[in-house]
LUMVEXDO-987873 format. One record per atom (N, C-alpha, C): residue number from 1; z negated, x negated, y; residue in one letter. Coordinates in nm, 4 decimals. Each point is the difference from the previous one (the first is absolute). Example, Ala and Ser with C-alpha at 12.3 -4.5 7.8 and 13.67 -1.06 7.14 Angstrom:
<tornus>
    nr         zz         xx         yy   rest
     1    -0.7800    -1.3190    -0.5690      a
     1     0.0000     0.0890     0.1190      a
     1     0.0000    -0.0900     0.1200      a
     2     0.0720     0.0350     0.1050      s
     2    -0.0060    -0.0820     0.1190      s
     2    -0.0730     0.0770     0.1090      s
</tornus>
This chain:
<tornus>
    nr         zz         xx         yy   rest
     1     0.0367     0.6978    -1.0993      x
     1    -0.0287    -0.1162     0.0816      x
     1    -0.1422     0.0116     0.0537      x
     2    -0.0377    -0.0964    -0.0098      x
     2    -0.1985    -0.0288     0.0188      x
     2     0.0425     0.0444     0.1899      x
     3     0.0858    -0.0909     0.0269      x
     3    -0.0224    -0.0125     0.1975      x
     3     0.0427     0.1176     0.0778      x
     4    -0.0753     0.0245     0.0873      x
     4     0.0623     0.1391     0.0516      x
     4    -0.0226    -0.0635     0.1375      x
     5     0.0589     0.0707     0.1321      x
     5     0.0114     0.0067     0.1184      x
     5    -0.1550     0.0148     0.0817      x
     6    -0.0017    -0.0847     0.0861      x
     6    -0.1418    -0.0275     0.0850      x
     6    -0.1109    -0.1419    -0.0581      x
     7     0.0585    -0.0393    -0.1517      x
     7    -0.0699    -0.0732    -0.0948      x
     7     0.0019    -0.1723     0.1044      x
     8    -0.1163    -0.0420    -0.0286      x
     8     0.0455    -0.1466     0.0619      x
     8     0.0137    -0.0836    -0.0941      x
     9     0.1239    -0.0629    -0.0097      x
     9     0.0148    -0.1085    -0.0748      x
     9    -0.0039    -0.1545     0.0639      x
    10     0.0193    -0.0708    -0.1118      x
    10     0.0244    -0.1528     0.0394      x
    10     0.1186    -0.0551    -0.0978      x
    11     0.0910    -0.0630     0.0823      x
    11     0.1404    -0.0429    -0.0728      x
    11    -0.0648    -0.1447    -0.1039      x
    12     0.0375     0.0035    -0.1188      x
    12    -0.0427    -0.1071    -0.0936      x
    12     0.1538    -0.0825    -0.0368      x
    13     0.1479     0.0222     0.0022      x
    13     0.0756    -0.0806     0.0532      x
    13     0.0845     0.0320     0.0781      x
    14     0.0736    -0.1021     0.0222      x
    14     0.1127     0.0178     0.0834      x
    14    -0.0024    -0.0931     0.1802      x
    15     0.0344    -0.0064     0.0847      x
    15     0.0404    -0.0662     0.0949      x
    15    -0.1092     0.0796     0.0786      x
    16    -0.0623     0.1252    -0.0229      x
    16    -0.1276     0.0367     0.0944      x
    16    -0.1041    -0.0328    -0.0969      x
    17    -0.0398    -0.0975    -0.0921      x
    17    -0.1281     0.0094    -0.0890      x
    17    -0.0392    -0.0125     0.1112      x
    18    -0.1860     0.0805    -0.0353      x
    18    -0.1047    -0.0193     0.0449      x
    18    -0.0190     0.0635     0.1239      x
    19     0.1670     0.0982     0.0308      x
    19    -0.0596     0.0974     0.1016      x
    19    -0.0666     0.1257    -0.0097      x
    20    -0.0849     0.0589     0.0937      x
    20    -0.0209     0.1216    -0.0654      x
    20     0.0178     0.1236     0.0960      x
    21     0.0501     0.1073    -0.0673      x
    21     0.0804     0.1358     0.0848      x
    21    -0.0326     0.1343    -0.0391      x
    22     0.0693     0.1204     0.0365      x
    22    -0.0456     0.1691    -0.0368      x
    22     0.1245     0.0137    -0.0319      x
    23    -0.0238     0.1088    -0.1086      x
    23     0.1242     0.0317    -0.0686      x
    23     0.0733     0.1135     0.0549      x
    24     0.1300    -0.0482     0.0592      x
    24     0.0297     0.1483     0.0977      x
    24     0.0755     0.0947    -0.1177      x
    25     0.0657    -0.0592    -0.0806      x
    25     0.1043     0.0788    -0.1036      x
    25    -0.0192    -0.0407    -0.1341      x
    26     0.0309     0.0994    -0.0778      x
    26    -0.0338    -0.0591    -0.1708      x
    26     0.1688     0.0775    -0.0536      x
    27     0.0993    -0.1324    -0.0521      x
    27     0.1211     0.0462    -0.0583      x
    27    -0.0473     0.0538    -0.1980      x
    28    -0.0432     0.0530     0.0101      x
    28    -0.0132     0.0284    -0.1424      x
    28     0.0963    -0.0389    -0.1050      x
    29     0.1670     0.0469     0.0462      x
    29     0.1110    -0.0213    -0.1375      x
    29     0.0000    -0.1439    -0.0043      x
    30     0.0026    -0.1226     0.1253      x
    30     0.0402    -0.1010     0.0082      x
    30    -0.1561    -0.0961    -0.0046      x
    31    -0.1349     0.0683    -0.0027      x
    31    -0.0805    -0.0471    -0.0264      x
    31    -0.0054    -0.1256     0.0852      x
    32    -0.0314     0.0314     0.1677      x
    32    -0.0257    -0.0887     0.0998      x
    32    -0.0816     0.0381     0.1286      x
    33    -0.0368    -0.0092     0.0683      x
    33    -0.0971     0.0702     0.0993      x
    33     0.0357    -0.0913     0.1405      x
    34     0.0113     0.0416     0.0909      x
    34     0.0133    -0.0504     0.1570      x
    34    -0.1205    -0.0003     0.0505      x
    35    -0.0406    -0.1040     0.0729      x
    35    -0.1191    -0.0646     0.0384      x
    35     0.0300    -0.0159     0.1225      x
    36    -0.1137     0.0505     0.1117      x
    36     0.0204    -0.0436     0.1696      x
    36     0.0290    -0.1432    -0.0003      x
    37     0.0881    -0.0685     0.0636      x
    37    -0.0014    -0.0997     0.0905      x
    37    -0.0012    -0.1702    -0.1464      x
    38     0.0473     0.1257    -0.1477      x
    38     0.0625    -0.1433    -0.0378      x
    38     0.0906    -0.0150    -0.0663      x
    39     0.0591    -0.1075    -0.0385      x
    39     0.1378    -0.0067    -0.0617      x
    39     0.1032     0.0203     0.0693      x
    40     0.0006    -0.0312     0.1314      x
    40     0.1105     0.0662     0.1117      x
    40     0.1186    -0.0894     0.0198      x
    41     0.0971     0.0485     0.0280      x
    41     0.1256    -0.0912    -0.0606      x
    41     0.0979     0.0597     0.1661      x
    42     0.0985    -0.0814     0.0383      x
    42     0.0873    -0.0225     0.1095      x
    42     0.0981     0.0653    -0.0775      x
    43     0.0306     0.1255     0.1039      x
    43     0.1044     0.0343    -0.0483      x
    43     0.1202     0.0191     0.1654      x
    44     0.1181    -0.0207    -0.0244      x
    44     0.1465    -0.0318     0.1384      x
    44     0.0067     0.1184     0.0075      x
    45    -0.0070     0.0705     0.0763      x
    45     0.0170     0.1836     0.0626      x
    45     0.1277    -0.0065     0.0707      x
    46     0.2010     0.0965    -0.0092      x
    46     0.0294    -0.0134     0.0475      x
    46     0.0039     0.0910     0.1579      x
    47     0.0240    -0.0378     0.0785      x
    47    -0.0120     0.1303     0.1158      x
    47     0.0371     0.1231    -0.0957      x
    48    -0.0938     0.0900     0.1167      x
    48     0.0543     0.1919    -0.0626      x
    48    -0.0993     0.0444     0.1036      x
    49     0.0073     0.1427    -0.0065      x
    49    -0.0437     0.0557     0.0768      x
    49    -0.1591     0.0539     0.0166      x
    50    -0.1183    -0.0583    -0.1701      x
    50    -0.1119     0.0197     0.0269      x
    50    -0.0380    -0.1959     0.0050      x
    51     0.0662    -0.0960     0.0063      x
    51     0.0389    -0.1131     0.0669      x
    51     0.0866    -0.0573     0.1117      x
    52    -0.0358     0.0603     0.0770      x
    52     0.1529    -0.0292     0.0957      x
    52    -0.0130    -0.1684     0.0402      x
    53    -0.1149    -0.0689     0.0235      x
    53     0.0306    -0.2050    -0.0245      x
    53     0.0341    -0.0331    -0.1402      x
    54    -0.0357     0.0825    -0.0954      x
    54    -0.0016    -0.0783    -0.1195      x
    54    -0.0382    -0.1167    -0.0265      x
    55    -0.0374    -0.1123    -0.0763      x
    55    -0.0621    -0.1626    -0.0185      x
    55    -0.0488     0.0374    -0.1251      x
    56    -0.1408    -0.0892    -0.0054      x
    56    -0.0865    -0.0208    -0.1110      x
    56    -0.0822     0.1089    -0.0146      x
    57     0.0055     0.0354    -0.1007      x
    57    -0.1657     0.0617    -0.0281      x
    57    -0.1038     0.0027    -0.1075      x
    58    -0.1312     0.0583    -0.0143      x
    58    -0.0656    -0.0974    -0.0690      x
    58    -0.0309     0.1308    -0.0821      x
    59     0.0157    -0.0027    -0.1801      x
    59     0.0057     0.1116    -0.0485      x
    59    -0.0680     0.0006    -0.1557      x
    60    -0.1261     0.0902    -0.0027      x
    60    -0.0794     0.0014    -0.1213      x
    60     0.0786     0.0097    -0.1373      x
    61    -0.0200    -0.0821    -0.0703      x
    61     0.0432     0.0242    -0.1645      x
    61    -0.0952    -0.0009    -0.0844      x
    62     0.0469     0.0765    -0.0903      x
    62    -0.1037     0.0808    -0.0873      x
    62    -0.0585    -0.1483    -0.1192      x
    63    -0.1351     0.0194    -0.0283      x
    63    -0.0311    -0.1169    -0.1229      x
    63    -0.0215     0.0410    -0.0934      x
    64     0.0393    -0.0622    -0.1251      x
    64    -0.0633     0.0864    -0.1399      x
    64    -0.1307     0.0370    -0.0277      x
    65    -0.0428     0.0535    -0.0762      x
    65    -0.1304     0.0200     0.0249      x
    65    -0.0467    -0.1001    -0.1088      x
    66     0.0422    -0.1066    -0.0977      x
    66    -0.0550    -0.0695    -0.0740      x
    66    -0.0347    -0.0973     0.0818      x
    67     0.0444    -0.0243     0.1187      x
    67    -0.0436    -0.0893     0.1239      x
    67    -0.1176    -0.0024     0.0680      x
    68    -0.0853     0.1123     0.0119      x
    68    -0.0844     0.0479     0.0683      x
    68    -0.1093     0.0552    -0.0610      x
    69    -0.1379    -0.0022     0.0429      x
    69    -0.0936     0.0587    -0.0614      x
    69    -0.1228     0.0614     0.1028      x
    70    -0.0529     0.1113    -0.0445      x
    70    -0.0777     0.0280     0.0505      x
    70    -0.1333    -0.0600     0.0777      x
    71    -0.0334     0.0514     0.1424      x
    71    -0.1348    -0.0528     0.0101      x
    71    -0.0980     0.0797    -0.0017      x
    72    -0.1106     0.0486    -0.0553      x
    72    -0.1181     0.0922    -0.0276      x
    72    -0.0534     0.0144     0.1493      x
    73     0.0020     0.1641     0.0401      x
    73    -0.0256     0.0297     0.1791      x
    73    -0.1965    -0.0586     0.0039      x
    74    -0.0578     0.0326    -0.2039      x
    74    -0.1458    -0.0121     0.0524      x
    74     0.0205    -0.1556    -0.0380      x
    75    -0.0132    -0.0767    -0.0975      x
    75    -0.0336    -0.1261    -0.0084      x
    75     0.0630    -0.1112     0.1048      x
    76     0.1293     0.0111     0.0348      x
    76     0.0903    -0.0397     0.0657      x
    76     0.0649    -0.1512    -0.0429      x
    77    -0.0153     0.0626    -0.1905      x
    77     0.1036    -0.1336    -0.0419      x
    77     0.1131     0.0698    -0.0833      x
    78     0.0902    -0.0743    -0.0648      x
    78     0.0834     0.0165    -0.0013      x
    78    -0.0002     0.0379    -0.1793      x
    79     0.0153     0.0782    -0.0554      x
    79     0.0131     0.0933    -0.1094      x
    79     0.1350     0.0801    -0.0797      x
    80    -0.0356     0.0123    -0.1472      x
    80     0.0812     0.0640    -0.0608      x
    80    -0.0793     0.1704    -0.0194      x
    81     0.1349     0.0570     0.0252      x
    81    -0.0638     0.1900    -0.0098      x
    81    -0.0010     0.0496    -0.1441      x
    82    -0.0957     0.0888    -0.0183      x
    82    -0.0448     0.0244    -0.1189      x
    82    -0.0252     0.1517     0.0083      x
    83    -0.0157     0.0661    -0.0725      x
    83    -0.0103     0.1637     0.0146      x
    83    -0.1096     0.0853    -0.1264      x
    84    -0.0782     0.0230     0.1019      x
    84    -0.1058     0.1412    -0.0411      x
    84    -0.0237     0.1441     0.0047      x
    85     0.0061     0.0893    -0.0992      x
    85     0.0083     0.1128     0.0304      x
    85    -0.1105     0.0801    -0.0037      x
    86    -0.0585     0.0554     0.0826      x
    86    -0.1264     0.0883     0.0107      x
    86     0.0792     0.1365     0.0508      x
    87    -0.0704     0.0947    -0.0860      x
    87    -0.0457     0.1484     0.0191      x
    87     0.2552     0.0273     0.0626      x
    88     0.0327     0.0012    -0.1092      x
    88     0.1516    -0.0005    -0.0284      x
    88     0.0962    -0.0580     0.1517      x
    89    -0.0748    -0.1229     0.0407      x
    89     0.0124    -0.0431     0.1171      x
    89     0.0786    -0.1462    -0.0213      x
    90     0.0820    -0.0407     0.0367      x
    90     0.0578    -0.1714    -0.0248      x
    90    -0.0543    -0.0786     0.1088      x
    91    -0.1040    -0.0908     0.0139      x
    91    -0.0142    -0.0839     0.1030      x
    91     0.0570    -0.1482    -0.0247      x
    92     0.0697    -0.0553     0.1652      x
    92    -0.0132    -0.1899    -0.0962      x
    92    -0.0904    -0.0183     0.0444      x
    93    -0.0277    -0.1251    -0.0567      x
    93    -0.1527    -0.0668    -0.0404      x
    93     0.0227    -0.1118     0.0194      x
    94    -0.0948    -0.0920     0.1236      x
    94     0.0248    -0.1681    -0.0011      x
    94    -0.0551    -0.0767    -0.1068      x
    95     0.0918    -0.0725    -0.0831      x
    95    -0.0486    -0.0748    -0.1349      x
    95    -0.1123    -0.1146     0.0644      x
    96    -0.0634    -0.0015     0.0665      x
    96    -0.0874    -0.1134     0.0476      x
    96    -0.0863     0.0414     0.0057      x
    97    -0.0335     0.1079     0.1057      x
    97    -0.1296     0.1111     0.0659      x
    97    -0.0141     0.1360    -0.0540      x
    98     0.0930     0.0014    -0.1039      x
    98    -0.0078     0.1409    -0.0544      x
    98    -0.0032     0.0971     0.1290      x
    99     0.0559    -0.0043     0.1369      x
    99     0.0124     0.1359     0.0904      x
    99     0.0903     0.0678    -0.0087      x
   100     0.0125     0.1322     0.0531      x
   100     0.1090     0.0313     0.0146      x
   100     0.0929    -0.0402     0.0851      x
   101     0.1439    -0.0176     0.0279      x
   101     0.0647    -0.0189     0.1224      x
   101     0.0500     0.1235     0.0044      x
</tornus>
């Protein structure tokens, strides 16, 4: 998987297009990544004891990653990752600016 954790993306569909977030988690087997503060969905909590009101609460779900794409930290647009290897080293590489990320 190109996306790894700390990466900033921007959502390209879904009900958050056009937001943009940090990648807190990368699911590798299920090939989806959790993003701060999007895709957040209501979920009914019943009472218990690390809830003792129980109600609503508001709870991150993971997006595929064919949803989402990178934004380049130097150019600061939005890019496909590409990979260069110098001196037995793997870097990605922004397909736009040729930098490293």
């Amino acid at each position: 998987m190109k996306i790894k954790k700390g990466d900033k993306v921007k959502v390209m569909a879904g009900k958050d297009k056009g937001r943009e977030g940090k990648v807190e988690k990368v699911y590798l087997k299920s090939d989806k990544v959790l993003i701060a503060n999007i895709n957040i969905y209501k979920r009914h909590v019943k009472k218990s004891e690390q809830m003792p009101k129980g109600g609503i609460v508001d709870v991150p779900r993971p997006l595929a990653v064919s949803k989402v794409i990178v934004i380049c930290s130097k150019c600061g647009k939005t890019t496909r990752i590409g990979y260069k290897i110098e001196k037995s080293k793997k870097y990605r590489v922004c397909k736009k600016c040729k930098s490293k990320i």
